[in-house]
N, C-alpha and C positions, 0 to 999 in steps of 0.2 A: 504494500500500500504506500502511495504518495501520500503530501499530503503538500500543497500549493494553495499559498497563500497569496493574494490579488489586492495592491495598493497604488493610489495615483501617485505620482511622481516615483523617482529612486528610490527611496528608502535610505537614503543617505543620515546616516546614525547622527552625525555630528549639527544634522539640520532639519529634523521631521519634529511633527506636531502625535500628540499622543499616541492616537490609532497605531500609528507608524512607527512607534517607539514598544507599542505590545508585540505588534507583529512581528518585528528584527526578535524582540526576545525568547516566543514564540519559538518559533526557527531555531533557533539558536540553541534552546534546551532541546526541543526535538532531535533533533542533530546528536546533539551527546548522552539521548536516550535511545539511539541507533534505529533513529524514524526517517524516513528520506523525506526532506521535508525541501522546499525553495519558496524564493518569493518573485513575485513577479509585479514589477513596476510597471506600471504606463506613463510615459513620458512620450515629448518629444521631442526630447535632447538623446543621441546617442553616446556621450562620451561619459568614463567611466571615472566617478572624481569620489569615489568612499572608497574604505578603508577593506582590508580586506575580511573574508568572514568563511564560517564555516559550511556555510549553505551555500547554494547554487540561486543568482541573481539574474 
């Protein structure tokens, strides 16, 4: 099982608004509970300016 998570913009850690700060978290424990877990931004900037992470962006 996936488990894909759907947020507007990047998800950029050091710049989101709450939602956006569960969901990186979210991810991020999943991941070290060996759940394949990603997040998936909609933007319409393609360049890639966060830091790096455990999940798949």
């Amino acid at each position: 099982m996936e488990i894909i998570h759907i947020v507007l913009g990047k998800a950029n850690f050091k710049r989101m608004n709450s939602v956006n700060k569960v969901v990186h978290q979210l991810a991020r424990k999943q991941v070290n509970f060996e759940v394949k877990a990603s997040v998936l931004g909609i933007t319409k900037y393609k360049d890639n300016n966060y830091c790096e992470r455990n999940f798949e962006t």
